[in-house]
C-alpha positions in Angstrom: 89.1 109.5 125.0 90.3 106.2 126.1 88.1 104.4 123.8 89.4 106.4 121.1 92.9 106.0 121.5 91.9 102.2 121.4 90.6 102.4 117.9 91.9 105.3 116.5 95.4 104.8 116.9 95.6 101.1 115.6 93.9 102.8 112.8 96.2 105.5 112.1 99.2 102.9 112.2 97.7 100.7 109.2 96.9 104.2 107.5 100.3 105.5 108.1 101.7 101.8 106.8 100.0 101.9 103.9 101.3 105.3 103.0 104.6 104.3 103.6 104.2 101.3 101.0 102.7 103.4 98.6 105.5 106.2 98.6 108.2 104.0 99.3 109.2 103.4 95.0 110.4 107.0 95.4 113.1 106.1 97.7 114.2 103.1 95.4 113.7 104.7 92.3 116.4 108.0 93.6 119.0 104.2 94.6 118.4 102.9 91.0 119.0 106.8 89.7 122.4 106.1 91.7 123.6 103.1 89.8 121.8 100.6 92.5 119.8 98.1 90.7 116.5 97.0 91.6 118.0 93.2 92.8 120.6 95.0 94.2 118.1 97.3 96.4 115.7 94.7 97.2 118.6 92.7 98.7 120.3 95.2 100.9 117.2 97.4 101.7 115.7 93.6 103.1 119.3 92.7 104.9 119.1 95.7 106.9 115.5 95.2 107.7 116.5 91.7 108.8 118.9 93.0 111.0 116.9 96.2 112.4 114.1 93.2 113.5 117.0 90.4 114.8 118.7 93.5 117.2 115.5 94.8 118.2 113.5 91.5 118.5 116.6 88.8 119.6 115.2 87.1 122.6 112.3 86.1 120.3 115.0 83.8 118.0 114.7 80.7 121.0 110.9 80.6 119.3 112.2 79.6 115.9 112.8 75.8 115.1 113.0 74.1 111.8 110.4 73.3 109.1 110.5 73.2 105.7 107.6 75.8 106.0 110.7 78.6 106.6 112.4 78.5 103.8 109.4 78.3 101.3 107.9 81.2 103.3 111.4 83.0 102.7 111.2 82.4 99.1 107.2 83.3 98.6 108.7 86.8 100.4 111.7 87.0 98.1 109.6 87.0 95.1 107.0 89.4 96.3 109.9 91.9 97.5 112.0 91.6 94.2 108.9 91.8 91.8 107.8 94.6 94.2 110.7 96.7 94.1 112.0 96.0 90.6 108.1 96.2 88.7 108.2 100.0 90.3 111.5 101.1 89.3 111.3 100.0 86.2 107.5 100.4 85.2 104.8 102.9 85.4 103.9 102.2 89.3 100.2 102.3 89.4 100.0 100.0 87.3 102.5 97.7 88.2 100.5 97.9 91.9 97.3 97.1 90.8 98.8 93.9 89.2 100.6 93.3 92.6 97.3 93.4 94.2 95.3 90.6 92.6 95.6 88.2 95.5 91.9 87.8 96.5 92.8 85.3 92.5 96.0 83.9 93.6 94.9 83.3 97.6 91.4 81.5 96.5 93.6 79.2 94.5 96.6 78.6 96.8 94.4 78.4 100.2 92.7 75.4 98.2 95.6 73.4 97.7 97.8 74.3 100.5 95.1 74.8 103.5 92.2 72.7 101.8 90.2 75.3 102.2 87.3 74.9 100.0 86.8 77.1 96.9 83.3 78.7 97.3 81.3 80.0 94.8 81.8 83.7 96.1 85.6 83.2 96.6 85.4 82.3 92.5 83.8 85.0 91.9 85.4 87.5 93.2 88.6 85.9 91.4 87.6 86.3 88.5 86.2 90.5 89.5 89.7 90.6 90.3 91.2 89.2 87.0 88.9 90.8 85.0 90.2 94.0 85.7 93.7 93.5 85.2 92.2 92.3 81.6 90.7 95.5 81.2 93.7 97.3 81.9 96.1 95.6 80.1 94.1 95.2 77.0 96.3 96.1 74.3 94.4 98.1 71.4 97.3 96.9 68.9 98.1 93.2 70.7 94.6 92.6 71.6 95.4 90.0 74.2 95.3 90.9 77.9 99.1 90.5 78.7 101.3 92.7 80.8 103.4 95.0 78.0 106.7 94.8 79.9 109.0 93.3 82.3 108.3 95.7 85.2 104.4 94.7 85.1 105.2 90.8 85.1 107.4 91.6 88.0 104.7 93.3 89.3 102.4 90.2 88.9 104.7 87.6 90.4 105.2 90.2 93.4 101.5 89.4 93.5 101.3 85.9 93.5 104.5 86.0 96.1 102.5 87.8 98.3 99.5 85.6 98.4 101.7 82.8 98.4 103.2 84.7 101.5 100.2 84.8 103.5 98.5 81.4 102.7 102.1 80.2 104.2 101.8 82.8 106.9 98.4 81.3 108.4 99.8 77.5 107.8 103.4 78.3 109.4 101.1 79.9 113.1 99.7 76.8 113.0 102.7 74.1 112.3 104.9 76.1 115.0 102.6 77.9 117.0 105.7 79.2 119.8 107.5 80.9 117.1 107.4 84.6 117.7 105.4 86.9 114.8 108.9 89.1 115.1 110.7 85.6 113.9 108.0 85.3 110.3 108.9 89.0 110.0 112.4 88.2 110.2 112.1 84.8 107.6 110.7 87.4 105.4 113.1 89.8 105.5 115.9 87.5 105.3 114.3 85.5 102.3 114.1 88.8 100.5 117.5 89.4 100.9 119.1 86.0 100.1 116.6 86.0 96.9 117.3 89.4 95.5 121.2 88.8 96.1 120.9 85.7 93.9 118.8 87.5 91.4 121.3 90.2 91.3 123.6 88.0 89.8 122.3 88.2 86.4 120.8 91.7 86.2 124.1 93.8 84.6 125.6 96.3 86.9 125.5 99.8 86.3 128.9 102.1 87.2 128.8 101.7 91.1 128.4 104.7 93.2 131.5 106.6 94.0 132.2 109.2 96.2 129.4 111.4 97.9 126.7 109.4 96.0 128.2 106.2 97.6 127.6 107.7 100.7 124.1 108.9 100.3 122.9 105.5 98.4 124.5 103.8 101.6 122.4 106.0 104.1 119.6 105.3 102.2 119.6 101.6 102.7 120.1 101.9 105.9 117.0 104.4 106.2 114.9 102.1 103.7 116.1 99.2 106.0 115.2 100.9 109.2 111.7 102.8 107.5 110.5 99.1 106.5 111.3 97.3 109.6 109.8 99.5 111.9 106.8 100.0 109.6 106.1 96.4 109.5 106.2 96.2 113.4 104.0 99.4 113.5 101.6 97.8 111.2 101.8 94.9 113.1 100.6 97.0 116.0 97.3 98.5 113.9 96.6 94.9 112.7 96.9 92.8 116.2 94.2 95.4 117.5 91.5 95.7 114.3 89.2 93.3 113.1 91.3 91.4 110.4 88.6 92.7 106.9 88.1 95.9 108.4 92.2 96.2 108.6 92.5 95.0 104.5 90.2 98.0 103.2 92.1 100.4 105.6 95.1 98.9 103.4 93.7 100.1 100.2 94.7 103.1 101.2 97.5 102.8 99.9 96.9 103.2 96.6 95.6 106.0 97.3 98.6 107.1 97.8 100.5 105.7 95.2 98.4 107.4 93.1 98.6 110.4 94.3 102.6 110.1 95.0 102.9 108.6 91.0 101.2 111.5 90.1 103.2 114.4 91.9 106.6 113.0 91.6 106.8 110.7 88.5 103.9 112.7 86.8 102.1 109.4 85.8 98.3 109.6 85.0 96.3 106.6 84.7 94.2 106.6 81.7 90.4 105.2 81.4 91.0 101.3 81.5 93.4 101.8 84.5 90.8 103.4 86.2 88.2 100.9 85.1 90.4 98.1 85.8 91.8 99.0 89.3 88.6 99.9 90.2 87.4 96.3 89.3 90.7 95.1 91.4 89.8 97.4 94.6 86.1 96.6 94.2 87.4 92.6 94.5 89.6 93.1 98.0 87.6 95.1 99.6 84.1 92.5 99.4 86.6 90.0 100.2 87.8 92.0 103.0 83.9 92.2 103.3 83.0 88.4 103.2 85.8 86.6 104.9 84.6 88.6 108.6 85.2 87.0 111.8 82.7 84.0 112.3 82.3 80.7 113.8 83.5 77.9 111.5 82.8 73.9 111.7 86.3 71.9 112.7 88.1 71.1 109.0 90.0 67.6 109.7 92.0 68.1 107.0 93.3 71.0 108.4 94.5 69.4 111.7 98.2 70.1 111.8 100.2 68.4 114.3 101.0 71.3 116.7 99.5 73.2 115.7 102.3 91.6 105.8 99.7 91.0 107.0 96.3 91.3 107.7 96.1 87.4 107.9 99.3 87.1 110.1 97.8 89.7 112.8 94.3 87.7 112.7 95.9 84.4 113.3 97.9 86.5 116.8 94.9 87.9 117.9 92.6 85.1 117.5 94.7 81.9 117.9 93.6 78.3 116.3 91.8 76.8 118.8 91.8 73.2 118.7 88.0 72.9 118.6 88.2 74.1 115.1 85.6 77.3 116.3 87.3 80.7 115.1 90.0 79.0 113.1 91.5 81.5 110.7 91.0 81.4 107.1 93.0 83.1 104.3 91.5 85.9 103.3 91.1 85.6 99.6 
């Protein structure tokens, strides 16, 4: 029993995570259906997150200190959380989340320049798995050109890019300023979300406002959103700190699973034959990456010597530490 409750419950927190992502447009799409805009919602859904993780987590704020690694990680989360939020208001969600989740592309090329990691032939490849099926699905019969059709799937496809962006700066800000609390990146995030999507909401038109009782319900539910993402993050958190950092990223997929399902029941969206050859192209890619990027003893990488010294690779880099040997030292996982 003990030994289950070792690795069954850190499972069931990532699975219970990822269900929460992939349910969580609902929620935002019933704010926008309130005259709450997506900028709008991405800004005070991540303010209240910010401040569920600073009240619950404040002793951990003498960790931070100052790099300029803060506020481009703030930004990277900004954009993922805006393109996020707004792509699956405004855009047929499956789709937009398969776009979202071409990072083993965008991390092979950002872990290159940022971490000098070096670009493999397998990392390439699964790149281009990846890319090829967001081709396939966004092959346009009357375009013919491979381009997302609308606004909500480039906003999807930023949100992707933010993301990978997010956790290539992730693995490099554990091992600039190694004291600073994983509560504290959580609460950069957060924070950068918010002070992005409230600039961005500057120049997306305002609907009529709510009023009245629906004032009052579309404040309880950023307050609830605020609280339900928080608290998921930190419960994910939990799952990730206690399983094996690829074995944690297929668990993940799960979660379009759900969106799938969720799209489905709720929004009555049905992906058609090149969605389904194309995610499946997408999943295929994260999960051998998941696959090839296990634990394993790695030579010292001099150029990776830092004075110093959401996420799968955030959790790795907690449990594992960068020893200063070089052995073990964390690598994005593309």
């Amino acid at each position: 029993m003990s030994n289950w409750l070792r690795t069954g419950w850190p499972t069931l927190a990532i699975m219970l995570g990822a269900s929460v992502w992939g349910m969580i447009w609902y929620p935002l799409r019933m704010l926008a259906s309130l005259g709450v805009t997506g900028t709008a919602a991405s800004a005070l859904t991540s303010a209240a997150g910010c401040l569920f993780v600073l009240l619950v987590r404040h002793r951990a704020l003498k960790t931070v200190r100052w790099h300029w690694l803060l506020p481009a990680l703030a930004l990277a989360a900004g954009i993922t959380n805006l393109g996020f939020v707004w792509g699956s208001i405004h855009g047929q969600v499956m789709r937009v989340l398969l776009l979202f989740y071409l990072t083993p592309a965008w991390t092979a090329l950002f872990a290159h320049f940022i971490l000098h990691e070096r670009l493999t032939w397998s990392g390439a490849g699964l790149a281009a798995l990846s890319l090829a099926g967001a081709m396939t699905m966004l092959w346009s019969p009357q375009l013919g050109i491979p381009l997302p059709g609308n606004l909500a799937e480039w906003a999807g496809l930023a949100g992707g890019m933010g993301f990978a962006m997010s956790n290539v700066l992730i693995l490099k800000t554990s091992r600039v300023l190694p004291q600073m609390k994983p509560e504290m990146r959580t609460a950069t995030i957060f924070g950068g979300a918010a002070i992005f999507s409230a600039c961005a909401s500057l120049f997306e038109a305002m609907p009529a406002p709510p009023t009245g009782a629906h004032l009052s319900t579309a404040g309880w539910l950023v307050l609830g959103l605020g609280f339900l993402l928080a608290s998921n993050n930190m419960l994910v958190q939990y799952g990730l700190a206690r399983v094996p950092a690829n074995r944690a990223s297929i668990i993940m997929l799960f979660e379009l699973v759900v969106t799938a399902m969720s799209a489905w029941l709720f929004a009555g969206e049905i992906p058609g034959p090149r969605e389904w050859a194309g995610g499946a192209c997408i999943v295929l890619a994260s999960a051998l990456s998941s696959w090839m990027h296990r634990t394993k003893t790695m030579p010292p990488d001099p150029a990776n010597q830092d004075p110093g010294v959401a996420t799968a690779c955030e959790a790795d880099i907690d449990k594992r530490g960068d020893h200063k040997d070089g052995k073990n030292r964390p690598r994005a996982m593309v």
